[in-house]
VOBA-1610 file (N, C-alpha, C; in pm, whole numbers, padded with zeros to 5 digits, always signed):
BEGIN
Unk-00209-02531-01030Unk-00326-02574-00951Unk-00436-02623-01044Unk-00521-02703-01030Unk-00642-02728-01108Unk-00583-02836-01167Unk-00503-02943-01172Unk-00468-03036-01283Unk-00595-03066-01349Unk-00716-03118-01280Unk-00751-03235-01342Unk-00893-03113-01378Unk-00897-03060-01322Unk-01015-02861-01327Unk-00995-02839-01471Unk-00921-02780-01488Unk-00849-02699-01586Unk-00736-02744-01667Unk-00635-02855-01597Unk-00593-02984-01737Unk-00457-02850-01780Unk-00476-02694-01704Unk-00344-02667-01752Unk-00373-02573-01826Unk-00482-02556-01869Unk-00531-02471-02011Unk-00567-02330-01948Unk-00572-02285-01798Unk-00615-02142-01732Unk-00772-02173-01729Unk-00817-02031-01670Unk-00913-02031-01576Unk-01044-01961-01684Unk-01022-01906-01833Unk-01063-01842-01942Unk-01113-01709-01854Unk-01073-01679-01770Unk-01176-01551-01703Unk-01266-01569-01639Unk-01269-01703-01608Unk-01383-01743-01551Unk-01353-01737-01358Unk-01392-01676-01275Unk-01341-01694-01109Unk-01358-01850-01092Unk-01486-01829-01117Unk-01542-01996-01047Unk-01454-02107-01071Unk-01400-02088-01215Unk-01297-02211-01280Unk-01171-02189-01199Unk-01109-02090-01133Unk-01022-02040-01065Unk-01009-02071-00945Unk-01156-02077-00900Unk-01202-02134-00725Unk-01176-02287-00709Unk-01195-02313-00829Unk-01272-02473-00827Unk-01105-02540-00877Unk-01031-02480-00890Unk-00877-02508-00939Unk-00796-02519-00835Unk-00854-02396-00732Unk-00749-02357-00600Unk-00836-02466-00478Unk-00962-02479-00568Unk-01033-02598-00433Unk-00930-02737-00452Unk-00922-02756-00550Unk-00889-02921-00572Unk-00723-02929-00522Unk-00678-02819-00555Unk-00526-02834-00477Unk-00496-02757-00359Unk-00623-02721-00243Unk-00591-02714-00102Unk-00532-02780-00021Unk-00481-02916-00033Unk-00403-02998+00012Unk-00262-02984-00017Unk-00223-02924-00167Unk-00087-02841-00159Unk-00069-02722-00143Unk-00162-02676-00144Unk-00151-02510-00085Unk-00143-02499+00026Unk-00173-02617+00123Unk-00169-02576+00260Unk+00000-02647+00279Unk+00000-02746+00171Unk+00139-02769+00232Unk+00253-02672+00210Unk+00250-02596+00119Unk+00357-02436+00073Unk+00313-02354+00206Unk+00207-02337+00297Unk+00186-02239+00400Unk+00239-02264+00507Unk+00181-02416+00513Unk+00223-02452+00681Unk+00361-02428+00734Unk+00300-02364+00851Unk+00472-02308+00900Unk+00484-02175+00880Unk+00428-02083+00832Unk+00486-01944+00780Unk+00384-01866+00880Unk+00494-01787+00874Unk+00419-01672+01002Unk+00379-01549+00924Unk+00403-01508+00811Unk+00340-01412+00709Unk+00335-01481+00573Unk+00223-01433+00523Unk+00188-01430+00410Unk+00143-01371+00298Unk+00182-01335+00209Unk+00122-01218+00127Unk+00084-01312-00017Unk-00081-01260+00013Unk-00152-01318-00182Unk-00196-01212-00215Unk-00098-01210-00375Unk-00112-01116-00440Unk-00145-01165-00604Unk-00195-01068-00624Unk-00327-01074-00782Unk-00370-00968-00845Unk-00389-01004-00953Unk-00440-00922-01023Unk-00579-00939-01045Unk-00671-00888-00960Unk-00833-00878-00949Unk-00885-00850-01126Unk-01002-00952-01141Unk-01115-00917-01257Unk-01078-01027-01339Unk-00995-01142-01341Unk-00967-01277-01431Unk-00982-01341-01364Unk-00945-01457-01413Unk-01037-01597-01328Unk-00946-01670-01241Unk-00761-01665-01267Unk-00760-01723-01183Unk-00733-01661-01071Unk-00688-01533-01087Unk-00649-01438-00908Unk-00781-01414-00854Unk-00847-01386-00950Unk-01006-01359-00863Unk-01083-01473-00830Unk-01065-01609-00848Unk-01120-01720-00829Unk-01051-01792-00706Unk-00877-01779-00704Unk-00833-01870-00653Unk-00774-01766-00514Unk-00756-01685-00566Unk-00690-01580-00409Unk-00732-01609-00334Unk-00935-01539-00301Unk-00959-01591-00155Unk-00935-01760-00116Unk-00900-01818-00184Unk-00924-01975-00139Unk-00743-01995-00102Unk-00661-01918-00168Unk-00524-01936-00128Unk-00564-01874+00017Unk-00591-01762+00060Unk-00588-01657+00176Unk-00650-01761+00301Unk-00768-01812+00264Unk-00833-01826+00339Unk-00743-01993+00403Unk-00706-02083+00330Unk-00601-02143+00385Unk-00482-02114+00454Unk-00430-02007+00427Unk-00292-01962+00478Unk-00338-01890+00613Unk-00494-01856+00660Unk-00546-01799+00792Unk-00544-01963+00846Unk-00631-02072+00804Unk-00619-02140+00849Unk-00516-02239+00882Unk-00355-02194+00835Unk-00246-02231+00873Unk-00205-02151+01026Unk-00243-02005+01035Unk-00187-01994+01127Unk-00157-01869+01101Unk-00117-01817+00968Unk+00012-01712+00952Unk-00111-01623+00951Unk-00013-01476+00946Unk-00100-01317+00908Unk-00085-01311+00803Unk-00223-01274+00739Unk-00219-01308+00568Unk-00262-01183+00556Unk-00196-01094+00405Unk-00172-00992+00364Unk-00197-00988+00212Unk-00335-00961+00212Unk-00339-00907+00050Unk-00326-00801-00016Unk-00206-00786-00149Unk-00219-00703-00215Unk-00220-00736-00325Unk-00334-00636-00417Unk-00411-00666-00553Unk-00398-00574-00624Unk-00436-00587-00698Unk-00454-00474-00807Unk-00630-00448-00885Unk-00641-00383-00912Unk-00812-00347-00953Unk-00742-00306-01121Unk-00829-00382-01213Unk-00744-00331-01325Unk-00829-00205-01441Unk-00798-00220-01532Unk-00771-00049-01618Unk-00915-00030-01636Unk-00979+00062-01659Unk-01114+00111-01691Unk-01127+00080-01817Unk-01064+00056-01937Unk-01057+00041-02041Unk-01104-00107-02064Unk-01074-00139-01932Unk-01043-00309-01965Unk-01237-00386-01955Unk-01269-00289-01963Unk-01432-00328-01892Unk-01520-00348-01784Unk-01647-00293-01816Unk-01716-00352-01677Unk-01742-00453-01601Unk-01716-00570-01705Unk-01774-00684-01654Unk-01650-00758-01605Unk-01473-00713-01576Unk-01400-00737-01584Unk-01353-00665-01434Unk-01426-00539-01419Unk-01434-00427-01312Unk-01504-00505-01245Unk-01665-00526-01231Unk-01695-00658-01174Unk-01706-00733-01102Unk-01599-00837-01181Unk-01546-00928-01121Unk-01446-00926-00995Unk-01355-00813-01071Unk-01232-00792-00906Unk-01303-00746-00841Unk-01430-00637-00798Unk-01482-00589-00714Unk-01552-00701-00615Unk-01618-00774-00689Unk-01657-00924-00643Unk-01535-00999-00569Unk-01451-00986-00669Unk-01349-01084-00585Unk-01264-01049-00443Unk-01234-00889-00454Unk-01185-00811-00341Unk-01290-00852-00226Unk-01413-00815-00238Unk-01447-00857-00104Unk-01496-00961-00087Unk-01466-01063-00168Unk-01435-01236-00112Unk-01315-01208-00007Unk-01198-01149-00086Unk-01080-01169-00036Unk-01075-01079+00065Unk-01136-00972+00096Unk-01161-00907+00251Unk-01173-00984+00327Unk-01252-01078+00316Unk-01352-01178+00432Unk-01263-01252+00492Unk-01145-01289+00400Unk-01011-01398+00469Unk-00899-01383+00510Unk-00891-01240+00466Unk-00735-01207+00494Unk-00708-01088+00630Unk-00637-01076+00704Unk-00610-01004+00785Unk-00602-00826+00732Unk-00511-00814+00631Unk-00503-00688+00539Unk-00537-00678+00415Unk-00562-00596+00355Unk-00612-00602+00217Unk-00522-00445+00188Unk-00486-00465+00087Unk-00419-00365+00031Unk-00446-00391-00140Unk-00556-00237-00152Unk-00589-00243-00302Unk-00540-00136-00368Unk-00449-00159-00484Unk-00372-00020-00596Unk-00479-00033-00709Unk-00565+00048-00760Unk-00577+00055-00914Unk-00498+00114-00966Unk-00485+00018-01072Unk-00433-00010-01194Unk-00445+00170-01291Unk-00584+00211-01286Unk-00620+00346-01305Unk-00538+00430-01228Unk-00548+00465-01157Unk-00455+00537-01043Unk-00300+00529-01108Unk-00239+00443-01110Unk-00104+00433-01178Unk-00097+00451-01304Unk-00180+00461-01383Unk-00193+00561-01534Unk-00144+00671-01489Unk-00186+00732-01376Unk-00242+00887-01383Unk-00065+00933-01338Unk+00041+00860-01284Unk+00146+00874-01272Unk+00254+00806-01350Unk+00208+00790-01432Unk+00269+00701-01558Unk+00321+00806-01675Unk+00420+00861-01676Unk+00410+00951-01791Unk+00391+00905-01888Unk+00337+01004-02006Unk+00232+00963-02130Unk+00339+00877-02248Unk+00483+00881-02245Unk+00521+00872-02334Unk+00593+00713-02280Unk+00615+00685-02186Unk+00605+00518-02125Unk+00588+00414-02158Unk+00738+00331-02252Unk+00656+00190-02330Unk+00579+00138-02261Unk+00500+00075-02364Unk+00383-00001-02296Unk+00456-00143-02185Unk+00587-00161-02208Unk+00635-00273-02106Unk+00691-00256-01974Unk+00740-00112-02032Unk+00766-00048-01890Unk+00638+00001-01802Unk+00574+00049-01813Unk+00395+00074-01784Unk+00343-00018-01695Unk+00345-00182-01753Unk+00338-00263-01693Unk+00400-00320-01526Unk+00565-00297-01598Unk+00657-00276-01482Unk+00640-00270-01359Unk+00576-00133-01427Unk+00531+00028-01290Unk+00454-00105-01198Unk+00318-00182-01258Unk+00242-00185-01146Unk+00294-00325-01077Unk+00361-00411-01165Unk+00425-00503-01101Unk+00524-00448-00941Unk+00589-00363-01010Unk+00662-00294-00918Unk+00639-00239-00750Unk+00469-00142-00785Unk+00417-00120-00723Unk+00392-00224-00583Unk+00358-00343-00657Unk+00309-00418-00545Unk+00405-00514-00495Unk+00500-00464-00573Unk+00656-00582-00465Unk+00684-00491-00399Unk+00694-00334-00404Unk+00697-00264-00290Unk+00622-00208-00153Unk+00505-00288-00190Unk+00400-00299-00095Unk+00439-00448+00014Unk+00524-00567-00065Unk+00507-00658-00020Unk+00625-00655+00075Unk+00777-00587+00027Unk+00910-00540+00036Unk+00911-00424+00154Unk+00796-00342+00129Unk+00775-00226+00232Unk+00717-00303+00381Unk+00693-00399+00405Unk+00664-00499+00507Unk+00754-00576+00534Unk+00763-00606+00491Unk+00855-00763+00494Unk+01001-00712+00535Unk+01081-00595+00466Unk+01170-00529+00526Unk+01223-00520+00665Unk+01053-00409+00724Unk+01030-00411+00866Unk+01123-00500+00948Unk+01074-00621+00894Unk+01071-00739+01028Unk+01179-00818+00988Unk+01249-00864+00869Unk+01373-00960+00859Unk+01512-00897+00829Unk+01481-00739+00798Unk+01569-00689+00760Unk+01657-00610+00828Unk+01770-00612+00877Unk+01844-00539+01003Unk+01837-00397+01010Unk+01818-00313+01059Unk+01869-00185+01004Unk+01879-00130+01184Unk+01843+00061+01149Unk+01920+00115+01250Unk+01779+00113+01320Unk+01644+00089+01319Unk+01559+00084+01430Unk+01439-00073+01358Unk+01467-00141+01467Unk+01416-00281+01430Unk+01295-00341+01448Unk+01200-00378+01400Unk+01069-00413+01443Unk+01060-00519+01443Unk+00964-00623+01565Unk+00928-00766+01572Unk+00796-00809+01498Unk+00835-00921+01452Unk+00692-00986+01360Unk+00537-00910+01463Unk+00578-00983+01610Unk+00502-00898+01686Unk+00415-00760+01679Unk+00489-00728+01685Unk+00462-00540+01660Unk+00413-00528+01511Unk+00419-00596+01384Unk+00352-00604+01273Unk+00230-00678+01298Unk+00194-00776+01344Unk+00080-00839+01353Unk+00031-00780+01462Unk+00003-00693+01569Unk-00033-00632+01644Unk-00139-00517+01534Unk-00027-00492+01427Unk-00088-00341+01352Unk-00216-00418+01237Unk-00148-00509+01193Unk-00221-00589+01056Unk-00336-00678+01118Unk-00285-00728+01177Unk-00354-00866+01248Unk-00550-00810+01209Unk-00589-00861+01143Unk-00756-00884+01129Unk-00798-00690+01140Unk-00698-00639+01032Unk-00707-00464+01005Unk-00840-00452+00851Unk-00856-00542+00824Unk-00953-00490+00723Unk-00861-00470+00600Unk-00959-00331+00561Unk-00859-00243+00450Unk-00754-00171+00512Unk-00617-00186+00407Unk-00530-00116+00412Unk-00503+00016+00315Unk-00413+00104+00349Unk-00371+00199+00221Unk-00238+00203+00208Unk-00184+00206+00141Unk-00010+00183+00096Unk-00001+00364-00014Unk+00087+00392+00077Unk+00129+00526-00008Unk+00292+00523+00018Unk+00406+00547-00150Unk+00527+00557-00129Unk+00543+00726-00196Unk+00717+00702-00136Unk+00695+00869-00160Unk+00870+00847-00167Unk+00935+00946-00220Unk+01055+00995-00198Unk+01116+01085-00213Unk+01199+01131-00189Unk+01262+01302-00155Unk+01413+01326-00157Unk+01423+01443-00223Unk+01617+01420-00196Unk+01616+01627-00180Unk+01754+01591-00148Unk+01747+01749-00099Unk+01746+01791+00028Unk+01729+01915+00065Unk+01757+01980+00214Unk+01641+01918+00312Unk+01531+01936+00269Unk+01426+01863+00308Unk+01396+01764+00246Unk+01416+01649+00238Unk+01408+01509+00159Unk+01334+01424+00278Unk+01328+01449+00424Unk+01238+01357+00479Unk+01101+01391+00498Unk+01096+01529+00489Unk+01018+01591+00507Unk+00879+01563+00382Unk+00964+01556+00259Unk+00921+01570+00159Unk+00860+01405+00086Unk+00973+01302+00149Unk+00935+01197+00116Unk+00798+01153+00209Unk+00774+01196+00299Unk+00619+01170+00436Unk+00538+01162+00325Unk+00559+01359+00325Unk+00470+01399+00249Unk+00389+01332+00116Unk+00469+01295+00078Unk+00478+01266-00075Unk+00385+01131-00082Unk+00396+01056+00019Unk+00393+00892+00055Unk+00243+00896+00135Unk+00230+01023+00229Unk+00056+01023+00296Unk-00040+01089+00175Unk+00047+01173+00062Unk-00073+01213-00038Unk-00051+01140-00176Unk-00024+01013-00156Unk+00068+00950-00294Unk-00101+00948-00379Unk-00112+00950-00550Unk-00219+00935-00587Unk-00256+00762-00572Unk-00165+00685-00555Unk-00207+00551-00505Unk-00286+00547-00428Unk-00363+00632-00324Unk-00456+00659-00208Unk-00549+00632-00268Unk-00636+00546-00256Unk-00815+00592-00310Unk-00884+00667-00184Unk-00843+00703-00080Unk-00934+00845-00005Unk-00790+00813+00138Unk-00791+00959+00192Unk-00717+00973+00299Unk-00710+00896+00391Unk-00564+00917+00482Unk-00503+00839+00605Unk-00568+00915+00712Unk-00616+01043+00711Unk-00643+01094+00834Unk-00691+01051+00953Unk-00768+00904+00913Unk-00831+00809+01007Unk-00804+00695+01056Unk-00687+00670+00988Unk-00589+00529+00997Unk-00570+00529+01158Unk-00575+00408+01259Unk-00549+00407+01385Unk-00486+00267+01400Unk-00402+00303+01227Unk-00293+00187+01282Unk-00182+00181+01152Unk-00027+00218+01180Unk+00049+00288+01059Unk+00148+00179+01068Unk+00210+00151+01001Unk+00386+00080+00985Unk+00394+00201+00874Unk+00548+00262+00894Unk+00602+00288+00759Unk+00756+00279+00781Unk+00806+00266+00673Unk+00968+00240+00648Unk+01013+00339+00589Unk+01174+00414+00672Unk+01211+00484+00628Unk+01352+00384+00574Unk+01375+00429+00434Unk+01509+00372+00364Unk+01617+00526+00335Unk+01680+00504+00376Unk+01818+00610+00330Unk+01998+00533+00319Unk+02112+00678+00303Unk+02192+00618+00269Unk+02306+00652+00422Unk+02362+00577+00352Unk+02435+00646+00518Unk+02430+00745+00574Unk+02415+00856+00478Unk+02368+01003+00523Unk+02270+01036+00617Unk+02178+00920+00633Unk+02053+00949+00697Unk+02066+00990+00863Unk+01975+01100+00891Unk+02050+01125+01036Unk+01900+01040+01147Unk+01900+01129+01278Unk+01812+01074+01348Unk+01730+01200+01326Unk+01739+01312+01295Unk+01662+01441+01293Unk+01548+01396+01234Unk+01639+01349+01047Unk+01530+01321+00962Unk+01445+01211+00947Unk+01472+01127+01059Unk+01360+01048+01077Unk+01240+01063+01142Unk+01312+01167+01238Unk+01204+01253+01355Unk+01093+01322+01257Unk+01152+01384+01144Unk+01097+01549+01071Unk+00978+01443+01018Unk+01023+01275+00975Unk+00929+01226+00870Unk+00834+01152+00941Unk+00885+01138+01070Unk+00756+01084+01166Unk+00711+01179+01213Unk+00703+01336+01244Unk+00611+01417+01267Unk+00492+01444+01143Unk+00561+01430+01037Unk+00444+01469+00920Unk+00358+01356+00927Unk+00380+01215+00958Unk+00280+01113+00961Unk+00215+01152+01060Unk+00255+01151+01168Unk+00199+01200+01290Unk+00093+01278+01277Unk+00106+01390+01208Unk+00000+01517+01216Unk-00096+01444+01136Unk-00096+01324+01062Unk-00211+01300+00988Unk-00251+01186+01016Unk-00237+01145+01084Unk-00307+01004+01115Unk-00418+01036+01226Unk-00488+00924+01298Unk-00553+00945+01431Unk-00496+00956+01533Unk-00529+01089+01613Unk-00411+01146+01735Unk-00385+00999+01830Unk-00486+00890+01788Unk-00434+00801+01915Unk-00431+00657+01806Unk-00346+00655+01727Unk-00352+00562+01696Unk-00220+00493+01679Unk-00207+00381+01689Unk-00064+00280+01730Unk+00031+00292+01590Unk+00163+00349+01581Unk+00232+00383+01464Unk+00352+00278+01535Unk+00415+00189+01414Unk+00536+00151+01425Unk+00656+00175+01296Unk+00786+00180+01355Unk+00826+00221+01188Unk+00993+00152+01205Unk+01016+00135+01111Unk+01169+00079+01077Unk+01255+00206+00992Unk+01348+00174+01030Unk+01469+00263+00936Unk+01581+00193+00906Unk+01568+00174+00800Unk+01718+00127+00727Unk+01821+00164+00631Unk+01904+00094+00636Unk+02003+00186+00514Unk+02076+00127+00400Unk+02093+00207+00308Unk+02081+00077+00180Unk+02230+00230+00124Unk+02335+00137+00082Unk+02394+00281+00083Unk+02450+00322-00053Unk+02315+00215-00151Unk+02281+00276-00314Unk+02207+00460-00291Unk+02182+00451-00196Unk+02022+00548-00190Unk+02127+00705-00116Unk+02245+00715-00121Unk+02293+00865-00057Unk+02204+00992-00158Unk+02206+01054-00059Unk+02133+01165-00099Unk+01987+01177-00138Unk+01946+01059-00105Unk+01786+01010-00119Unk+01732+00935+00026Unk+01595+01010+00039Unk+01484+00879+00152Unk+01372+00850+00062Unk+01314+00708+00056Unk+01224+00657+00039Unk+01132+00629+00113Unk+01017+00644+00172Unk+00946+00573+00259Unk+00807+00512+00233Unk+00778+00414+00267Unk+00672+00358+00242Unk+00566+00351+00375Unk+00454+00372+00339Unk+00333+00350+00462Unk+00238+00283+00471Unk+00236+00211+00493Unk+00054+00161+00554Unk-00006+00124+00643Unk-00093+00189+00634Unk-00224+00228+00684Unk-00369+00156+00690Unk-00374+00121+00844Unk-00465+00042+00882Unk-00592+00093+00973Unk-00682-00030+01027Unk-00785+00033+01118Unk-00872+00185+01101Unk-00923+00141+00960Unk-01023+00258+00918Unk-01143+00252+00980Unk-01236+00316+01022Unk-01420+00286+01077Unk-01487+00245+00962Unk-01578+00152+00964Unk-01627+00127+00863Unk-01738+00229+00870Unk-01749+00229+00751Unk-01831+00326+00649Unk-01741+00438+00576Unk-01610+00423+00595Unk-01479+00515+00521Unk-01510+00424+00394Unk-01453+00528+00309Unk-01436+00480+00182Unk-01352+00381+00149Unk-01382+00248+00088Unk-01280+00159+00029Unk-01337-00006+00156Unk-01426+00063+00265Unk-01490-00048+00374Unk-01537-00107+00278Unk-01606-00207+00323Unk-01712-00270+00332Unk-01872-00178+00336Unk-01942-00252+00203Unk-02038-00185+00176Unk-02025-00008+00171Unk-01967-00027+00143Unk-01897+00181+00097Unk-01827+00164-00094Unk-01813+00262-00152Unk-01819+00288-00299Unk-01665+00283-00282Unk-01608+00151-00355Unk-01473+00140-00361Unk-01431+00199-00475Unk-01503+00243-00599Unk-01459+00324-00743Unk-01329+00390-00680Unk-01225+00427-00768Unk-01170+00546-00743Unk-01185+00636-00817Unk-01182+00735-00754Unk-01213+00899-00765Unk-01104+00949-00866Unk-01160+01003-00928Unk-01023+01060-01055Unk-00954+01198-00968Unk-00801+01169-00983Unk-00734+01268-00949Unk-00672+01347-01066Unk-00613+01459-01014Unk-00521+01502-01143Unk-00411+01437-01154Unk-00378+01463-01330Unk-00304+01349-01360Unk-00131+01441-01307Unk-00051+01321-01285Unk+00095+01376-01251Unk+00159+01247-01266Unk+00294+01340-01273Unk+00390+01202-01329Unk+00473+01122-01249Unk+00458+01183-01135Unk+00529+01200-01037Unk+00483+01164-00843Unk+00568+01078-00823Unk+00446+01096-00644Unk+00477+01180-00541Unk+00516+01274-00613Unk+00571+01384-00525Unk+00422+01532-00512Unk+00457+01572-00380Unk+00299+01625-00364Unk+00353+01787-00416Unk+00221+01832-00449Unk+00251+01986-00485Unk+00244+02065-00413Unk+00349+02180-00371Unk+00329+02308-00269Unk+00288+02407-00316Unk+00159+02433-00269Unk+00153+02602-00360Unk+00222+02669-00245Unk+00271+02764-00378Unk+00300+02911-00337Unk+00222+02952-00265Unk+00330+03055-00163Unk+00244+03105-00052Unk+00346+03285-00007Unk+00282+03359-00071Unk+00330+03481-00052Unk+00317+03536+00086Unk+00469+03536+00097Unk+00516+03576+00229Unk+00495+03714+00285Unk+00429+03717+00405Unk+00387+03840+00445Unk+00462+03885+00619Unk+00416+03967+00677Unk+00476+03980+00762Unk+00365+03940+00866Unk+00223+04021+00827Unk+00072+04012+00839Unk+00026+03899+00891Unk+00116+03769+00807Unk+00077+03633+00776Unk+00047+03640+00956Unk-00059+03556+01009Unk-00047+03553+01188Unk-00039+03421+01192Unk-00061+03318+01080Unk-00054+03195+01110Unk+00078+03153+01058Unk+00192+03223+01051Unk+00298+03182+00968Unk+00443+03189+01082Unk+00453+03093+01100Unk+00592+03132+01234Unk+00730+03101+01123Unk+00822+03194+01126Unk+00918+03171+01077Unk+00984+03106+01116Unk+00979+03097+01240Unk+01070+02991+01302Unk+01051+02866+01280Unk+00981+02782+01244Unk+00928+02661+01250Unk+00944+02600+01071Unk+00936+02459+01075Unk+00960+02445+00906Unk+00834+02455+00837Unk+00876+02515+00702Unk+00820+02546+00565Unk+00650+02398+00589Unk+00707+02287+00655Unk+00617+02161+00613Unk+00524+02177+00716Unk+00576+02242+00816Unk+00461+02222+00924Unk+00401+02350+00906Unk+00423+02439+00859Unk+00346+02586+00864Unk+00218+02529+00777Unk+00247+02452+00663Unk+00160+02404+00588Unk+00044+02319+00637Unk+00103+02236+00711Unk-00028+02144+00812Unk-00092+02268+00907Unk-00031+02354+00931Unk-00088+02428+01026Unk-00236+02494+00939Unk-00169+02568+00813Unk-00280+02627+00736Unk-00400+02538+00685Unk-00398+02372+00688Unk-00470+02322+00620Unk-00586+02247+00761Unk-00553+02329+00867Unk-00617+02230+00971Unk-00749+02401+00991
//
């Protein structure tokens, strides 16, 4: 983009040189859109050309027609303020045009990065991250499996949602659906809780093994945490690399503004503890008989939502 802008040479960090690159070739950007019923622009926020040219890709691909879906990245604290900035600047350009916004820092995925992690694999991670944000959608709707969702029913949830939150999770074992919910509504990818979300897609992936129980067990744990009335749709498929494993991915829409990560609200993220892992921690809980909030009968996961409400 930018031939005659930028001649080819990049955007030096500059947005504006980035804007003014994605301005001059809106006439082929709209021709790559036209026609598409989803869209996902994705970037790496705080350089010049994702933070310059995104909203101007987004904001064409609304004016094609399609549901446009951003996911970004906010990059390393290390990397500077004036670099911090800029993506912050540029994110809520790119709020203003896109139907979803889905933001990962870059920080945040340190903190699950184990310490000893070439630096190329590291990278990987966040590349990764956000093809499974794009993959955890897109699945949904083209991909066959054993419960099927219409573009419909995705743009119903996304359609002009603001901010999004994307949390993955996975689980293997006796409780593996249970565990993958879990894992995926408290992933440290969160910059602040789903509890208010009043609008969910998530995908359950398993292997042939997968039953209908454990799809039930992993839509009750979303369930208990979202808004008691808010519109959840979900896919299940089966991939039959994955026996003895569920993956699931979520996101999470229709926050009130003034939640954290809105508009005009403190998008920083909050330092968590560091882990290597997106799997959530259970404390111990010494079993009593006494316990009055503890039904034996019922599972280990829900006794837990019970104690934390």
């Amino acid at each position: 983009i930018g031939r005659e802008v930028t001649r080819g040479l990049g955007a030096g960090g500059i947005p504006e040189n980035g804007r003014k690159a994605a301005e001059e070739s809106r006439a082929d950007i709209m021709k790559l859109v036209q026609g598409s019923d989803l869209v996902f622009v994705t970037a790496g926020m705080g350089g010049g050309t994702g933070s310059g040219a995104a909203p101007i890709v987004a904001e064409i691909a609304k004016e094609a027609g399609a549901l446009t879906v951003g996911v970004v990245t906010k990059p390393f604290g290390f990397e500077g303020k004036r670099r911090m900035q800029q993506a912050l600047a540029a994110t809520e350009a790119l709020r203003a045009v896109v139907d979803t916004l889905i933001i990962v820092s870059n920080d945040r995925l340190l903190q699950i990065i184990p310490e000893n992690t070439p630096l190329q694999k590291a990278f990987s991670v966040t590349d990764d991250v956000l093809r499974q944000g794009v993959v955890g959608i897109s699945e949904i709707i083209i991909r066959p499996g054993l419960i099927n969702v219409d573009f419909a029913d995705v743009r119903t949830i996304m359609g002009d949602a603001g901010t999004a939150l994307m949390g993955i999770g996975r689980g293997s074992g006796k409780a593996r659906a249970q565990d993958a919910a879990a894992a995926a509504i408290s992933s440290p990818l969160l910059d602040f809780p789903i509890e208010r979300a009043k609008g969910v897609v998530f995908n359950i992936i398993g292997g042939n093994d997968l039953t209908l129980q454990e799809i039930n067990a992993a839509a009750e744990v979303i369930y208990e945490a979202v808004d008691p009335n808010a519109n959840i749709i979900f896919g299940a498929l089966i991939d039959e690399s994955m026996s003895g494993e569920i993956a699931i991915t979520v996101i999470a829409t229709g926050f009130p503004s003034g939640v954290a990560g809105q508009p005009g609200t403190d998008t920083e993220a909050k330092p968590v503890s560091k882990s290597t892992t997106t799997t959530v921690p259970v404390q111990s809980v010494e079993k009593s008989n006494s316990e009055s909030n503890v039904d034996n009968d019922v599972p280990d996961f829900l006794n837990r939502l019970r104690r934390k409400k």
